[in-house]
C-alpha positions in Angstrom: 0.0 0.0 0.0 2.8 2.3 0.4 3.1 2.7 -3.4 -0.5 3.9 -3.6 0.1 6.5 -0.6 3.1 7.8 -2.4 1.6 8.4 -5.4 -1.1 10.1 -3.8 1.3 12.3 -2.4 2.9 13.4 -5.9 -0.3 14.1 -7.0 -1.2 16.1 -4.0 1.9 18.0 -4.5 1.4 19.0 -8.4 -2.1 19.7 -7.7 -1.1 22.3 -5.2 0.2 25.3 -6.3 -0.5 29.1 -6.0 -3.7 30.1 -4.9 -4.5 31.1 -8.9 -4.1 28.3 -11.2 -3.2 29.5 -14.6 -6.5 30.2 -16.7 -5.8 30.1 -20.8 -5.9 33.7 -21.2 -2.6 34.4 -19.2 -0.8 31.6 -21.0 -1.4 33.3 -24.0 -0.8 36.8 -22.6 2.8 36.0 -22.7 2.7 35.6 -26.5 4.6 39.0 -26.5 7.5 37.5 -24.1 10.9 37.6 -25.8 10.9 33.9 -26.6 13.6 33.4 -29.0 10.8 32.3 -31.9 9.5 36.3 -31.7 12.9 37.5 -31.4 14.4 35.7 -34.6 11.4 37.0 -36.5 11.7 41.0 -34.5 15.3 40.7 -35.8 14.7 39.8 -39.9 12.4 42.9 -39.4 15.3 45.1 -37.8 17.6 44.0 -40.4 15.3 44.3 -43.5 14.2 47.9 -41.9 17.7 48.8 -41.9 18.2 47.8 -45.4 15.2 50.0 -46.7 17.5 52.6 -44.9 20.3 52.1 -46.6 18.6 51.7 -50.1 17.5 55.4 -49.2 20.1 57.2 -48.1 21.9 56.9 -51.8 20.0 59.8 -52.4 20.8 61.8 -49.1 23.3 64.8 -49.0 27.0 63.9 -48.8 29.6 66.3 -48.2 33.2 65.2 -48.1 36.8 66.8 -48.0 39.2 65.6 -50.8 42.9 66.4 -50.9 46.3 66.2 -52.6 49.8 66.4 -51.9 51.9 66.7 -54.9 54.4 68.8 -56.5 55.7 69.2 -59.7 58.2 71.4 -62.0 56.8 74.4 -63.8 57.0 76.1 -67.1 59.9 78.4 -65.5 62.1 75.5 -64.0 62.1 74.4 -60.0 60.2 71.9 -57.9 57.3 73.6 -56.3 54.6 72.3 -54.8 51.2 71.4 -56.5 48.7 70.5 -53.3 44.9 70.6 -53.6 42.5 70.9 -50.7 38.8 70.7 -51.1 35.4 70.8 -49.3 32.5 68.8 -51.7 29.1 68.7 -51.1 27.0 66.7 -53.4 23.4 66.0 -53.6 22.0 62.9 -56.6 19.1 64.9 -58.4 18.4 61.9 -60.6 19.3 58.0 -61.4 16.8 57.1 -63.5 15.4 54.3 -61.6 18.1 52.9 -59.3 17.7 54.2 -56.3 13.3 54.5 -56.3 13.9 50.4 -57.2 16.2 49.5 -54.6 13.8 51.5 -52.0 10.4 50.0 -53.3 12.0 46.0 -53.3 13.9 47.0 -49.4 9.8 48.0 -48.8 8.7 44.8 -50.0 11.0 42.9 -48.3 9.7 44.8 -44.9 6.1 44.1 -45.3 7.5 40.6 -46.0 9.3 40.5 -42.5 6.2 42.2 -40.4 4.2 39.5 -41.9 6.5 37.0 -41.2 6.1 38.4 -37.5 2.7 38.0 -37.3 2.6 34.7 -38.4 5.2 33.6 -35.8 2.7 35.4 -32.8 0.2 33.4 -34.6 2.1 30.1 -34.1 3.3 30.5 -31.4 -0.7 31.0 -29.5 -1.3 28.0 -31.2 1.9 26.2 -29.3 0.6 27.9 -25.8 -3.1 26.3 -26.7 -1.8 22.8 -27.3 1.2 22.7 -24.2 -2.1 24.5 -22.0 -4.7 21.4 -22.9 -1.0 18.5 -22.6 -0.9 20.0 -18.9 -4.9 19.3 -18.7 -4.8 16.1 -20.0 -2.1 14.9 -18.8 -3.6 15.6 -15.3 -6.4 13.9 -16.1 -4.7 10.6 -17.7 -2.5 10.3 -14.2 -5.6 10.6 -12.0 -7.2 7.8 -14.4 -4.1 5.8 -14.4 -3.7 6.0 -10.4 -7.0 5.1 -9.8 -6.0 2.0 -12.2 -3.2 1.1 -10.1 -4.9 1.4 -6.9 -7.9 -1.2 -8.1 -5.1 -3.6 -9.2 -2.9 -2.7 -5.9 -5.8 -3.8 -4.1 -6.8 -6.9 -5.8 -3.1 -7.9 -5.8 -3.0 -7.5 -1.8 -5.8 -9.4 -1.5 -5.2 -12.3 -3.3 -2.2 -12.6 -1.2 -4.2 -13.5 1.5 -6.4 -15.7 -0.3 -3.1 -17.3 -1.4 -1.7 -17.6 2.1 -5.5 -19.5 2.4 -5.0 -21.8 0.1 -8.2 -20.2 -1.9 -6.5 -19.3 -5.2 -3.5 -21.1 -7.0 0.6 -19.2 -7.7 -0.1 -19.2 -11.3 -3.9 -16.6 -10.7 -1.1 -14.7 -7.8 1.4 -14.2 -10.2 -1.6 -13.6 -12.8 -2.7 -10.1 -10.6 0.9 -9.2 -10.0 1.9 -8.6 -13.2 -1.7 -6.8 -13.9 -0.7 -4.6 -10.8 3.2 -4.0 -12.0 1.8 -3.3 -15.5 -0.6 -0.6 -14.1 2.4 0.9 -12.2 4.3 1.2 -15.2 1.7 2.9 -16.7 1.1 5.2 -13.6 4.9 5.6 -13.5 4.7 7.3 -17.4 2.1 9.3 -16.9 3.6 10.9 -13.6 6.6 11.8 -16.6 4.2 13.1 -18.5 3.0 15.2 -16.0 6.1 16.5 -15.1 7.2 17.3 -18.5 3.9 18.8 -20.2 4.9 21.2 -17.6 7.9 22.2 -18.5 7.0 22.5 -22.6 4.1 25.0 -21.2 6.5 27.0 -19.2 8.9 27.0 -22.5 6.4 28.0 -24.6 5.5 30.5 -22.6 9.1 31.5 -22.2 9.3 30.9 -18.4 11.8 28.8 -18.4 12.1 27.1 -14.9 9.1 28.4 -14.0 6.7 25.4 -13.8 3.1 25.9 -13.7 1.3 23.8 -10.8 -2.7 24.2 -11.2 -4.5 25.1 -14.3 -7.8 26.1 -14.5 -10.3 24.8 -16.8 -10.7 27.1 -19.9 -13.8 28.2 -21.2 -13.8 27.7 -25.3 -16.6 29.9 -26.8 -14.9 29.5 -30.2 -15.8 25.9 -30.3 -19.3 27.3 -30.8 -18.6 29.2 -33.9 -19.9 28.7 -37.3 -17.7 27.8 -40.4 -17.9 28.6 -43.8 -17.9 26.1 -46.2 -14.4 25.0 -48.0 -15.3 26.8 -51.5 -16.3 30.2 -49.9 -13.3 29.8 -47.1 -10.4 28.7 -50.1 -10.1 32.5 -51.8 -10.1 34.0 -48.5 -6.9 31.6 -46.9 -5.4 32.2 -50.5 -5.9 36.2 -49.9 -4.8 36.5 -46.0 -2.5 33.7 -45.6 0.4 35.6 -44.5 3.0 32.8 -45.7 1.4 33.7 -48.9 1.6 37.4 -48.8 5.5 36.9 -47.7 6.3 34.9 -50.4 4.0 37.8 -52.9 6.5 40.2 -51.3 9.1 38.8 -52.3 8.3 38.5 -55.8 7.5 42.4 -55.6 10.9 42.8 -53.8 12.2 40.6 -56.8 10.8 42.5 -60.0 11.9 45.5 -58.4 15.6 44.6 -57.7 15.0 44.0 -61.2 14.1 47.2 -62.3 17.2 48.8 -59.9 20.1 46.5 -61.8 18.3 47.3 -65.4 18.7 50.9 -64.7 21.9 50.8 -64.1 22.4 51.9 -67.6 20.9 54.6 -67.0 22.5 57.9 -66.5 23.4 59.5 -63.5 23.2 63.5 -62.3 24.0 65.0 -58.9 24.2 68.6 -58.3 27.7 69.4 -56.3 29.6 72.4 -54.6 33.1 72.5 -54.5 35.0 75.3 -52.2 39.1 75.0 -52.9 42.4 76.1 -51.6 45.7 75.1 -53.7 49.2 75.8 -52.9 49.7 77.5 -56.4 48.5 80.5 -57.5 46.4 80.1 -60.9 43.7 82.1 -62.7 42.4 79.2 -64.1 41.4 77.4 -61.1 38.5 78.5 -58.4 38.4 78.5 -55.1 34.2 78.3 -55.3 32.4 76.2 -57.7 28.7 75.3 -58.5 28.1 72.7 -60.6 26.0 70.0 -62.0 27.8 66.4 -62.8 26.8 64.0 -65.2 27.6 60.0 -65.6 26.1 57.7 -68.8 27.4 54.5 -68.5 28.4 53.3 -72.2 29.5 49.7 -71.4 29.5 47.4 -68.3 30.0 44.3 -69.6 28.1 41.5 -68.4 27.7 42.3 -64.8 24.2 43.6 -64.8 23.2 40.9 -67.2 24.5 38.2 -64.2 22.8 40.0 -62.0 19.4 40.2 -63.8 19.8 36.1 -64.7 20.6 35.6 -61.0 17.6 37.8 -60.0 15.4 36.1 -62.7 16.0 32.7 -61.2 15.5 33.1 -57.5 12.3 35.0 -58.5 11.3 31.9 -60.3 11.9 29.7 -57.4 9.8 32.0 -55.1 7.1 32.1 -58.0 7.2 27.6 -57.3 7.7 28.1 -53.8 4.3 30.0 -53.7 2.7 27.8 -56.1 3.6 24.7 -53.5 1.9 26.2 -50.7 -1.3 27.0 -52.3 -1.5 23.5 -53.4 -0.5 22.6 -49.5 -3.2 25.2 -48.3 -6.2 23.8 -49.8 -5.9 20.7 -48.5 -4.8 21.8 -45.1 -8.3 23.9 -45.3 -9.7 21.0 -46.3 -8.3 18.4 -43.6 -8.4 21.4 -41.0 -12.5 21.7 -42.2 -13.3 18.1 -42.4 -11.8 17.8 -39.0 -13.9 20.2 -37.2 -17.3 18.7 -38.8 -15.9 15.2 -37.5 -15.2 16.6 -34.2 -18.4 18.5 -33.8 -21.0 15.7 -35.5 -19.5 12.5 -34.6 -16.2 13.0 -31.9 -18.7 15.1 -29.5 -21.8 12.6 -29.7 -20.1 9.4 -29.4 -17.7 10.7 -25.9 -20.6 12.0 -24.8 -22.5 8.6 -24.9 -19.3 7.2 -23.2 -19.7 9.3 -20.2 -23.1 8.1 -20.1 -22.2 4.6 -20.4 -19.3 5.1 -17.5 -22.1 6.7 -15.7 -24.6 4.7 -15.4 -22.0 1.7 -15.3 -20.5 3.9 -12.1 -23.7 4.1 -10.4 -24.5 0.2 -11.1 -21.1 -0.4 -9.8 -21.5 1.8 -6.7 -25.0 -0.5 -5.9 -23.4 -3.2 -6.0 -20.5 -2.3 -4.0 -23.0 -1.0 -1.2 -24.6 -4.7 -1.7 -21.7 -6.3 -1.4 -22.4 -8.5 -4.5 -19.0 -6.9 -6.4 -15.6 -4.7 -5.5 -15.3 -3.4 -9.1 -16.2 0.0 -8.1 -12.7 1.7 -8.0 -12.5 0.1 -11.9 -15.9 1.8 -12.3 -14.5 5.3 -11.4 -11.3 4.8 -13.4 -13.7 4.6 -16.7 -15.2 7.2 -15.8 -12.0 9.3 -15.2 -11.2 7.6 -18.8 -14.4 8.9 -20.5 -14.3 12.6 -19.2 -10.8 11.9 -20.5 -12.0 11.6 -23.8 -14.3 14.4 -24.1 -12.1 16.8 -22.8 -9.7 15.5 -25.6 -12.2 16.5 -28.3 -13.0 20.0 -27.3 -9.2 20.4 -26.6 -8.7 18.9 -30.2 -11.6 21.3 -32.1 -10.4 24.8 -30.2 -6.9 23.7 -31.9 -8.2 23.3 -35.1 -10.1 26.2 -35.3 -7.0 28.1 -33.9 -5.2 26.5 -37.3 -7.9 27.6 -39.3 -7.9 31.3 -38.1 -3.8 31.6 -37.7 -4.2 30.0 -41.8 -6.9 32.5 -42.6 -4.8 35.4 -41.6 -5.9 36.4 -38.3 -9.6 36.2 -38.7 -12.3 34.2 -40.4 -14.9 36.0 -43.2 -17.8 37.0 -41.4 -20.8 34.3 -41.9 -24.7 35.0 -41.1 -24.8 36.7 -37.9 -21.4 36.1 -36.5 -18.5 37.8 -37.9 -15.0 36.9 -35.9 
C-alpha cells in the first residue's frame, strides 16, 4: 500500500500550487514574451528595416573633404609644390530608376518581415493552446491511471491473503501481480508526462524554470462558432494567408531589384559644390564652384546581365515556392474543415455517450459495492476518469483546429450569417 500513498502524495503536491491556477488567457498573454521564436522573427524585421535605410540614403546629402599632396616642375624650372584641398558637397538629383527600385524591393522585403512576424505570434498562440490542454490532459490521464493502479494494488494484496489461504493457485497470484506492475508502469509514465507537459508549457510561454502547478479549466466559446464552407473559405486563406503574402512580397521585392540592376544603364546626375584652396596660384582654377555632374554609363560588360539572370532565377523559385503552398493550403483547409465537422457531429456525440455509459456503469457499480455483490467499483470510477478523458480531448482537439484555421486564414475568419469573428 505504500506505493498507492506515495503516489497520492505526488499528486497532491502537483495539484497544489498558488492560490490562482493559470487560466488560458494568461498563457497566451505571454505571446509577447521575448521567446527566441519572436525575437528571430523581431530581428529579420530590424535588419530588413535597416536595409530600406540604406537603399534610401543613396540619395541623401554627402559632403566630403578631398585632398592632394603633390608637387611638380613648372614652365619656369624648379620643384614647387602642387597641393589641392577641397570641401565637396554633393546631392543625386536623378538616377533614373536605381535608387526609387532599390527603395520599393527594401519595402517589399519589410512588409515581408512584419508578416512573417505576425505569423510567428500566430504560431506561437497555437503552441501555448496545445502545451495549455497537454498540462490538462495529462492531469487527467495520471488521475485515471492512479485510480487503475490502486484497483489492481488492491486486488493484488488481497489475493495474497487468499493465497496464504489456500483459496487461489501461484499461477492466478502471479496472474494479478503482473496486472498490478503493468498498471504501475503505466502510472509511473504518466507521472513523466505530467512533469514534462509542464515544463513545454513553461517553454512555450518563455518561463523557463518556472513550472506551472494548477491550471484552470478554460472556457472555449470559439468551439461554438460557425464555419464557412471549404469553397467560400479557399479564396479567402489564399488572400490572407500571410505565408502567402511573404512569399507575394518577395516576388514584388524581386521585379523590383529588377528594375534597380536594369537601370543601371541609366544615366546618372548630382548637383555638387566645390570650395578650394591650392598651394599654387592660378587664374584658371577657383576657389568656389557650382556645378552639375553628369555619368552615362556606355559599357559594363556583363555584370548587370548576371545580375538580372541571377535575379530572374531566385524570382522563379519564389514564384514555385508560392505555387507549392497553395496546393498545401487547400488541403490543409480541407483536412483542418473536415476535422472540425468530424469533431463536432460525430467526436462530440459518441464521448458524450461514453460518459453516459461510465455513468450509469458507475452508479450500477457503486449499488453493487454497497450490496456487497461486487468490488469493481474503484474500476468503475477509473472509466469514468477515462471517459471525461475523452471528451475533454475532443473540445481540446476542435479549439486547436479552429486556432489553425484562423492563424491560416490570416488572423480572422470572413464573417458568416450573424457572427463575424
Amino acid at each position: 500500500m505504500r506505493e498507492v500513498w506515495v503516489a497520492l502524495l505526488a499528486w497532491t503536491w502537483l495539484a497544489s500550487g498558488s492560490a490562482e491556477p493559470l487560466t488560458l488567457e494568461e498563457a497566451l498573454a505571454t505571446v509577447a514574451a521575448p521567446h527566441p521564436d519572436r525575437q528571430i522573427a523581431e530581428s529579420d524585421l530590424a535588419l530588413a528595416r535597416a536595409d530600406r535605410d540604406q537603399m534610401a540614403s543613396i540619395q541623401d546629402f554627402r559632403l566630403f573633404l578631398d585632398g592632394t599632396l603633390a608637387g611638380g616642375e613648372g614652365e619656369f624650372g624648379g620643384w614647387r609644390a602642387n597641393n589641392l584641398g577641397r570641401v565637396v558637397a554633393r546631392k543625386p538629383l536623378f538616377d533614373f530608376g536605381r535608387s526609387s527600385q532599390a527603395v520599393a524591393a527594401a519595402d517589399q522585403n519589410v512588409a515581408a518581415s512584419q508578416t512573417a512576424l505576425f505569423h510567428v505570434q500566430s504560431l506561437r498562440r497555437i503552441d501555448i493552446m496545445a502545451r495549455f490542454f497537454d498540462v490538462l490532459l495529462a492531469d487527467m490521464q495520471y488521475a485515471a491511471d492512479n485510480e487503475f493502479m490502486a484497483v489492481a494494488y488492491v486486488s493484488w494484496e488481497n489475493a495474497q491473503d487468499r493465497f496464504r489461504v489456500g483459496k487461489i493457485s501461484q499461477p492466478e497470484l502471479v496472474k494479478l501481480e503482473a496486472e498490478y506492475q503493468n498498471s504501475r508502469e503505466r502510472r509511473e509514465a504518466s507521472l513523466k508526462q505530467v512533469r514534462s507537459s509542464r515544463q513545454k508549457l513553461a517553454h512555450a510561454m518563455y518561463r523557463p524554470g518556472n513550472l506551472p502547478t494548477e491550471l484552470a479549466e478554460p472556457d472555449l466559446p470559439s468551439n461554438a462558432w460557425p464555419v464557412a464552407e471549404y469553397e467560400s473559405l479557399l479564396p479567402w486563406v489564399m488572400e490572407k494567408n500571410p505565408r502567402v503574402q511573404v512569399l507575394q512580397s518577395k516576388l514584388a521585392a524581386a521585379d523590383a531589384r529588377i528594375a534597380a540592376m536594369r537601370a543601371e544603364a541609366n544615366p546618372m546626375l548630382d548637383a555638387e559644390v566645390v570650395g578650394a584652396d591650392f598651394s599654387r596660384i592660378s587664374n584658371t582654377r577657383d576657389n568656389i564652384s557650382a556645378g552639375v555632374v553628369f555619368l552615362i554609363p556606355l559599357y559594363q560588360g556583363g555584370r548587370v546581365d548576371a545580375l538580372v539572370a541571377r535575379e530572374m532565377a531566385q524570382k522563379e523559385r519564389s514564384a514555385a515556392e508560392l505555387e507549392k503552398l497553395k496546393l498545401e493550403l487547400a488541403d490543409s483547409l480541407l483536412l483542418t474543415l473536415q476535422e472540425i465537422e468530424w469533431l463536432r457531429s460525430s467526436g462530440r456525440v459518441a464521448a458524450d455517450k461514453q460518459i453516459e455509459y461510465r455513468d450509469w456503469a458507475l452508479e450500477r457499480s457503486r449499488a453493487e459495492y454497497e450490496l456487497e455483490l461486487k468490488t469493481n467499483l474503484g474500476t468503475s470510477m477509473a472509466d469514468t476518469q477515462v471517459a471525461a478523458l475523452r471528451r475533454k480531448q475532443v473540445e481540446y482537439q476542435l479549439a486547436l483546429a479552429l486556432a489553425r484555421l484562423e492563424a491560416m486564414s490570416g488572423g480572422s475568419l470572413p464573417p458568416l450569417g450573424g457572427a463575424a469573428k
